[in-house]
C-alpha positions in Angstrom: -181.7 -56.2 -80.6 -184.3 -58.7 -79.8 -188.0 -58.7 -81.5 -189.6 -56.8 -78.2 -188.0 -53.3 -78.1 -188.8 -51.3 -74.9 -189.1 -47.4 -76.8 -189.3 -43.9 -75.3 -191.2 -40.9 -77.0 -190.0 -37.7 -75.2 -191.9 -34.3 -75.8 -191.4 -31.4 -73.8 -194.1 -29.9 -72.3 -195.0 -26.1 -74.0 -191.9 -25.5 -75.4 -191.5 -22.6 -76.3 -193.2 -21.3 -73.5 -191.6 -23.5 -70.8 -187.7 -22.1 -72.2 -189.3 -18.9 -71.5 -190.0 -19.5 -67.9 -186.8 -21.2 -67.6 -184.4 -18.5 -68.5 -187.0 -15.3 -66.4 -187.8 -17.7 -63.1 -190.5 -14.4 -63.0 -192.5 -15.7 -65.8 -193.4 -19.3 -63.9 -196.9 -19.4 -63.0 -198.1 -17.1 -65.1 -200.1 -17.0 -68.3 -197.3 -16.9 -70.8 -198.1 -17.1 -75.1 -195.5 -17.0 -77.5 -196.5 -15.0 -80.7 -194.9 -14.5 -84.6 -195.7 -10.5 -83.8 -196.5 -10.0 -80.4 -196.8 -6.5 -80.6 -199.4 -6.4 -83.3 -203.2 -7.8 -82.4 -203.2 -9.6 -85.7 -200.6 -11.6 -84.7 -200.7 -15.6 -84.5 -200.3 -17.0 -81.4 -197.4 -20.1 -82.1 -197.7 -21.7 -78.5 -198.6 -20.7 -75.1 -197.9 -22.3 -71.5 -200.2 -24.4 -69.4 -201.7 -21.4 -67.0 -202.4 -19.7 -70.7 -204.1 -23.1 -72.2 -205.8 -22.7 -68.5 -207.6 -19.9 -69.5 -208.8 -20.6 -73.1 -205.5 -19.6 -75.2 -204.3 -21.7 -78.2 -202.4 -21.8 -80.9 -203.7 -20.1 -84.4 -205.7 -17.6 -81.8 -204.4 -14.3 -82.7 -203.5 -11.8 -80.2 -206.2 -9.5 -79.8 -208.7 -12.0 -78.8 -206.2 -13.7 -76.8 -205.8 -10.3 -74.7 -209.6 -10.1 -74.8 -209.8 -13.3 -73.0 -207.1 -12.9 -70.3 -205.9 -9.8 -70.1 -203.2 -10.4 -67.7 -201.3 -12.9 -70.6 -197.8 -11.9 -71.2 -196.8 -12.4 -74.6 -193.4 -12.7 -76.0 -191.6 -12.9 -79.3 -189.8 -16.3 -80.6 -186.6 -16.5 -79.8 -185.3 -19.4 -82.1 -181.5 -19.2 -80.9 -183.1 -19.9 -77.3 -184.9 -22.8 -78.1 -181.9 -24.5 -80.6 -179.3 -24.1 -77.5 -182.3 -25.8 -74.9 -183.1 -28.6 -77.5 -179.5 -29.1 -77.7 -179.4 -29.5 -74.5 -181.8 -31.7 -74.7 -180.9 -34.2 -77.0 -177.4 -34.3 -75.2 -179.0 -35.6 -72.1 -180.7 -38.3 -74.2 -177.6 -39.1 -76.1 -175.8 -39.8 -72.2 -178.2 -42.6 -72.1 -178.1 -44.3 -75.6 -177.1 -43.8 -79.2 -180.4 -44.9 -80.0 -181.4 -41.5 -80.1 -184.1 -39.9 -82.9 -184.6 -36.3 -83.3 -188.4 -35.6 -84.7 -189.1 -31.9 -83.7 -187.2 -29.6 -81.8 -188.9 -30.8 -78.8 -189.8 -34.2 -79.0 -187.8 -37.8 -80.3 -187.2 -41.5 -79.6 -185.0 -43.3 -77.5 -184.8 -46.8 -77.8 -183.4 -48.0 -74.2 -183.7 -52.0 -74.9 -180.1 -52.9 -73.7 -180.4 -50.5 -70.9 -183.3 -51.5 -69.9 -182.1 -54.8 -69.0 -180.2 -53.8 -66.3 -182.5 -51.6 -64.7 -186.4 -51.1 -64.8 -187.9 -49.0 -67.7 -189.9 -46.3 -65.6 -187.0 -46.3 -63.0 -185.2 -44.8 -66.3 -187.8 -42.5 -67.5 -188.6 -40.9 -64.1 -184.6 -40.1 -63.7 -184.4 -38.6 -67.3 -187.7 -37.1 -66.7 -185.8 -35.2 -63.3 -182.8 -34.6 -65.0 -184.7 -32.5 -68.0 -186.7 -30.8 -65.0 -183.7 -30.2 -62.7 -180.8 -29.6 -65.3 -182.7 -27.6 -67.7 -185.7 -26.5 -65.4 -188.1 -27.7 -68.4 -191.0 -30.1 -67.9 -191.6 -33.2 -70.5 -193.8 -36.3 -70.7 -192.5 -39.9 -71.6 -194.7 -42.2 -73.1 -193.4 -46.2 -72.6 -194.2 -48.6 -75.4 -192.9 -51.5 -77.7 -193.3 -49.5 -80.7 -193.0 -45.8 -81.8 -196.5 -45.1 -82.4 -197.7 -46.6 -79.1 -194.9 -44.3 -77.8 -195.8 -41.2 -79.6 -199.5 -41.9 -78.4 -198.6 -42.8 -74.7 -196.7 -39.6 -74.1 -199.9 -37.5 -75.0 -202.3 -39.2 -72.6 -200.6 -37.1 -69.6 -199.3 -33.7 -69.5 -197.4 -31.7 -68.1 -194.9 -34.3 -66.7 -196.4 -37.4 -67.6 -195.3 -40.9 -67.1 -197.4 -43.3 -69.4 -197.0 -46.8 -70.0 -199.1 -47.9 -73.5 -199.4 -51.9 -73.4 -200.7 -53.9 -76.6 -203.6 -55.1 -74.6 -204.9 -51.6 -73.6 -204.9 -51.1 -77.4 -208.9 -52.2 -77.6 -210.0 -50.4 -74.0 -208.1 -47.2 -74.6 -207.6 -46.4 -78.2 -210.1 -48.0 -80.1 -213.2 -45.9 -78.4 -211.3 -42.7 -80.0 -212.5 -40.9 -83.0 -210.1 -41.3 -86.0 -208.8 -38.0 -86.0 -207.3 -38.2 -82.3 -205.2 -40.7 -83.8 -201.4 -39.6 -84.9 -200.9 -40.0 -88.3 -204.4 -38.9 -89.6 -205.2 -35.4 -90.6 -208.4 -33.7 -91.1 -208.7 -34.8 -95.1 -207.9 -38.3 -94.0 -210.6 -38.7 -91.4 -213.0 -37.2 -93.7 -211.8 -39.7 -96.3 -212.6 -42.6 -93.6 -216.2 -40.9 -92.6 -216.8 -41.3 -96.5 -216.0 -45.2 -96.1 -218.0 -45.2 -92.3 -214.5 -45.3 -90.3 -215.5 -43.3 -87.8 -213.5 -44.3 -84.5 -209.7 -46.1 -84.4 -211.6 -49.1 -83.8 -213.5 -49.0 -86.6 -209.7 -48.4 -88.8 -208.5 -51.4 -87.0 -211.2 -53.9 -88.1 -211.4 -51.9 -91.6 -211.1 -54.3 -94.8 -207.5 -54.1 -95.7 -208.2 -54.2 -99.8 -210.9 -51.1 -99.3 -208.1 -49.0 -97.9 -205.4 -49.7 -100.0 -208.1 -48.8 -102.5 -208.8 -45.7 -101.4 -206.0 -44.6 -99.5 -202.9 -46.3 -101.1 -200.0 -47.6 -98.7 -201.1 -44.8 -96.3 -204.3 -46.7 -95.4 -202.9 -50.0 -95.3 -200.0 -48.6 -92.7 -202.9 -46.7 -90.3 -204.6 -49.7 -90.4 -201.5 -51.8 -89.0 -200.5 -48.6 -86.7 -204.7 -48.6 -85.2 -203.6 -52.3 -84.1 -200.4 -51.7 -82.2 -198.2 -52.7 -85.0 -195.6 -50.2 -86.2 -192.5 -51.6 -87.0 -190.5 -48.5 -87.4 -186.8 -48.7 -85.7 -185.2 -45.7 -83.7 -182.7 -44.6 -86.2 -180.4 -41.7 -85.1 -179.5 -41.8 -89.0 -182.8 -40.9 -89.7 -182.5 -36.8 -90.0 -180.2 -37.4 -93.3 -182.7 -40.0 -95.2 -185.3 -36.6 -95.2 -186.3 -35.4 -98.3 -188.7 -32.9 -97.4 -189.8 -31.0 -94.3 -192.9 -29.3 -94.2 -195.5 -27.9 -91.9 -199.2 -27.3 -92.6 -202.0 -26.0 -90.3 -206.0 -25.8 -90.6 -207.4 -22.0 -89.9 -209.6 -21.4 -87.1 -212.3 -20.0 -90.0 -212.2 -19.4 -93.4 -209.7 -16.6 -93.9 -209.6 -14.1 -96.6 -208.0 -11.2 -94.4 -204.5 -10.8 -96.0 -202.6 -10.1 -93.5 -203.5 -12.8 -91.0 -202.5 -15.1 -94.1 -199.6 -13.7 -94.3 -199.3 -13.7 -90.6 -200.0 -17.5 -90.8 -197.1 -17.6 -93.2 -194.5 -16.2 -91.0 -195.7 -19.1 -88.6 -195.2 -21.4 -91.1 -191.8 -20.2 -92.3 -190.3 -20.5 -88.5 -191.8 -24.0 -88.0 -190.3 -25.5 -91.0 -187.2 -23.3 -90.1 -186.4 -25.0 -86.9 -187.6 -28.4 -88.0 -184.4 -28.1 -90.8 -182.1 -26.8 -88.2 -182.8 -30.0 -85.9 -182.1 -32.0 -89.0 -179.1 -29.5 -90.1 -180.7 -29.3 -93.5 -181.4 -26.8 -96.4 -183.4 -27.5 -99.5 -183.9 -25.9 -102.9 -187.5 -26.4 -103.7 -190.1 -24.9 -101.9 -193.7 -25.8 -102.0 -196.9 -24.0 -100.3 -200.3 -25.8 -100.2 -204.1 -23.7 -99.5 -206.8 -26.0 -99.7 -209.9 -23.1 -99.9 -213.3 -23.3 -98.2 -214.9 -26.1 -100.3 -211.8 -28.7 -99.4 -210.0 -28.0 -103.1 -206.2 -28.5 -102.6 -203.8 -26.3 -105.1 -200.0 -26.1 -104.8 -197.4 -24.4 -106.2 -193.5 -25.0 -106.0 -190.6 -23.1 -106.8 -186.7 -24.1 -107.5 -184.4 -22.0 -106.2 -180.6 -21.3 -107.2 -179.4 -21.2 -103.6 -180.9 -23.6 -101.3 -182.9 -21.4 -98.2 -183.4 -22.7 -94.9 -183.5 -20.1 -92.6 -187.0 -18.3 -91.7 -186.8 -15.5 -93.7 -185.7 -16.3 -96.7 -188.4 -19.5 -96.3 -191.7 -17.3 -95.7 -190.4 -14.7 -98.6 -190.6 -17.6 -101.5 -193.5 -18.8 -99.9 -195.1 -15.4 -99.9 -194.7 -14.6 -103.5 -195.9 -17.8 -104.6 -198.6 -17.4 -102.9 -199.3 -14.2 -103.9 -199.4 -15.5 -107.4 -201.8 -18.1 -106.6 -204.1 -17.0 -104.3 -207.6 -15.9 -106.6 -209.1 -14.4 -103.1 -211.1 -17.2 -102.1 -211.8 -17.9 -98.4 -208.5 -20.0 -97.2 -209.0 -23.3 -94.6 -205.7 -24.4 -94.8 -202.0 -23.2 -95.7 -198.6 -25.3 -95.3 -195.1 -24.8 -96.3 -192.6 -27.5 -97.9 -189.1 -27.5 -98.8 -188.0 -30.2 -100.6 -184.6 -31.6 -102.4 -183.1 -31.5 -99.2 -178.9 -31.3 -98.2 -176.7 -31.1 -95.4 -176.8 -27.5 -94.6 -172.5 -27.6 -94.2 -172.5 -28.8 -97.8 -174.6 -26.4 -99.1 -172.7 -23.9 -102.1 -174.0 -20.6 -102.3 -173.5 -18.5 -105.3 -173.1 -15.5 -103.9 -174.5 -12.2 -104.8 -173.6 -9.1 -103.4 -177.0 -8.9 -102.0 -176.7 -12.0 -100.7 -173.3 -12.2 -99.2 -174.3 -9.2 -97.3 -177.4 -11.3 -96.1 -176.2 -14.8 -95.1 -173.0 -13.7 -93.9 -175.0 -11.6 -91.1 -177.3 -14.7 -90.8 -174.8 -17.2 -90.7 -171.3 -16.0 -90.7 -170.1 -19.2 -88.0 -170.2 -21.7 -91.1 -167.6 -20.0 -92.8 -165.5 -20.5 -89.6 -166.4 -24.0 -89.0 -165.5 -24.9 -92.3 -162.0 -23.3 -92.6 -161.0 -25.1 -89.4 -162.4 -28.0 -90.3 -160.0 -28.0 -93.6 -157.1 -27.2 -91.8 -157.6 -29.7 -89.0 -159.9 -32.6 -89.9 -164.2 -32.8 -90.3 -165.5 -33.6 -86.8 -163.2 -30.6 -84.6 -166.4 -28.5 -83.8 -169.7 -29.5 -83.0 -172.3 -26.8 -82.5 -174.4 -27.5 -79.4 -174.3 -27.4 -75.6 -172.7 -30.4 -73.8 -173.8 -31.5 -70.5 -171.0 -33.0 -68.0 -172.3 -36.6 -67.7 -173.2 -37.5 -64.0 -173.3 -41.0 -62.8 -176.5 -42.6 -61.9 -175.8 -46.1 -60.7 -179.1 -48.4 -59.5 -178.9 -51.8 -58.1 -182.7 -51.7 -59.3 -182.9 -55.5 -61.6 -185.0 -55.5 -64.3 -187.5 -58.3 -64.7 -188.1 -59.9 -68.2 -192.0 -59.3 -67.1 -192.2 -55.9 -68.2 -191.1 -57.1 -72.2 -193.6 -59.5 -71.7 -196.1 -57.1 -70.1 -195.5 -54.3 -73.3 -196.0 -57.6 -76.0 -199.2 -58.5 -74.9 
């Protein structure tokens, strides 16, 4: 591929919410919110749709408020299984385009459609992909258009739902570097507060910072936002990518100090089902687990625990993370908890030593590995693939694509 790459970022709109809507047509329109215990009012709200985000719902509010402030919301349990099959889906659309294809959540990843894209026009592509999602799968997503994956990533947030958003190098100074730090992907709260300690207050500011100061203060990390704040990121779309993982993790910041026990553990089960799908898109399982709580006065602690049997479904996940918090936690007010499994394998490779207890438990869980395996010693690796496939449908275009555009994206 040439040195100007034309690359897609794909994130579906509400997820969660949206697969909802898709499979009960009753749901669209409505105020919809997707909870880790609906039924309780201490439960955490995970994500909610567009008419619920209308009305002041978001994620991390817990359910009783969220009823307090609309009353008409429906709220529904997670229904993982649901979401796999339509991410499946998903992905299986992409893959009818390009084998440049990167998988980074269940609902969003990179496309890189360079070669295609010299036969027909960039947004010609991402509008039809954009119908096909919406038509095929009746979900809603938003493409952002750029030469690099960051500027992708960036572009696909500035319009949603169903967004169409083309990031250019030029626009970098007009559109970017007016935005405070923390808007920008890549930085979390500790690191923006890390860059208000050194004055770096806006992307801007990161992009003109003195290189040597943050490699200083924030190792490689600082040298690489500082490249990414300038529109350089030279990351490729690598659809090898999911096996070079060594750890997948998920972390979020409280609303408030919590010291309330159950909404911790609440937080938890959220936790556990994040990191949960986030291994099933990547097919992995892992035998170290880590948890993170940073407390109210910004002090970080962690604890990690190896396990015999690697874990990667959600259960298992928020029970080890559970009891090691339990351990840890001296009942100090909590700002921010996350979740980490680490030592990471192919989940079909993965040996269990079985227990009793434990055969009973993953052979419920689980029991269509056993099955894939035995065939796939009989008959070859490669037989069965789990997933939906989508018939592929021709979409010819006598659309040209002019050389303008790469130019357009490079400058």
């Amino acid at each position: 591929m040439g040195s100007t790459r034309i690359i897609f970022h794909v994130d579906m709109n509400s997820f969660y919410a949206s697969v909802e809507q898709a499979y009960n047509p009753e749901l669209k329109g409505k105020p919809v919110a997707i909870a880790g215990n609906a039924k309780e009012r201490r439960g955490i709200i995970v994500t909610s749709s567009y008419e619920a985000r209308a009305k002041g719902i978001y994620t991390t509010m817990n359910v009783g408020e969220a009823k307090r402030k609309c009353p008409e919301l429906i709220i529904l349990p997670p229904d993982f299984p649901k979401y796999r099959e339509a991410s499946k889906a998903m992905f299986s659309l992409l893959k009818q385009y390009t084998e440049f294809v990167e998988p980074v959540s269940i609902d969003e990843g990179y496309i890189d459609i360079t070669e295609l894209s010299k036969e027909r026009h960039p947004i010609e592509i991402a509008k039809e992909i954009q119908l096909r999602i919406l038509n095929e799968l009746d979900l809603p997503c938003s493409i952002g258009i750029a030469p690099n994956k960051f500027l992708a990533k960036t572009a696909s947030d500035m319009k949603k739902p169903m967004g169409i958003t083309v990031l250019r190098k030029r626009e970098i100074a007009d559109k970017l570097w007016p935005l405070p730090v923390i808007e920008m992907h890549g930085v979390g709260e500790s690191t923006a507060k890390k860059l208000a300690s050194l004055k770096i207050h806006t992307i801007g500011d990161l992009a003109k910072a003195n290189e040597g100061l943050l490699k200083e203060e924030l190792g490689k990390n600082g040298v690489r936002l500082r490249l990414r704040a300038n529109g350089i990121d030279s990351r490729e779309v690598d659809p090898e990518s999911v096996f070079d993982t060594k750890s997948v993790g998920n972390s979020t910041t409280l609303p408030f100090d919590e010291t309330d026990l159950s909404k911790l553990e609440e937080t938890f089960q959220h936790l556990a089902e994040r990191v949960a799908e986030r291994l099933d898109v990547k097919k992995l399982c892992g035998t170290t687990i880590s948890i993170q709580i940073r407390d109210a006065n910004w002090h970080n602690h962690t604890k990690s625990k190896t396990l015999q049997n690697p874990v990667y479904l959600k259960n298992d996940i928020y029970e080890e993370a559970i009891k090691l918090f339990r351990r840890a936690w001296d009942g100090t007010p909590i700002r921010l908890l996350g979740v980490t499994i680490s030592n990471v394998q192919d989940v079909k490779n993965m040996a269990l030593q079985l227990s009793f207890d434990n055969f009973e438990k993953y052979a419920k869980d689980e029991p269509i590995f056993e099955l894939i395996n035995t065939i796939e010693k009989k008959f070859g690796k490669g037989l069965i693939q789990r997933g939906i496939e989508i018939d592929k449908k021709t979409y010819a275009s006598k659309t040209s694509f002019s050389k303008d555009f790469l130019e357009d994206l490079k400058e």
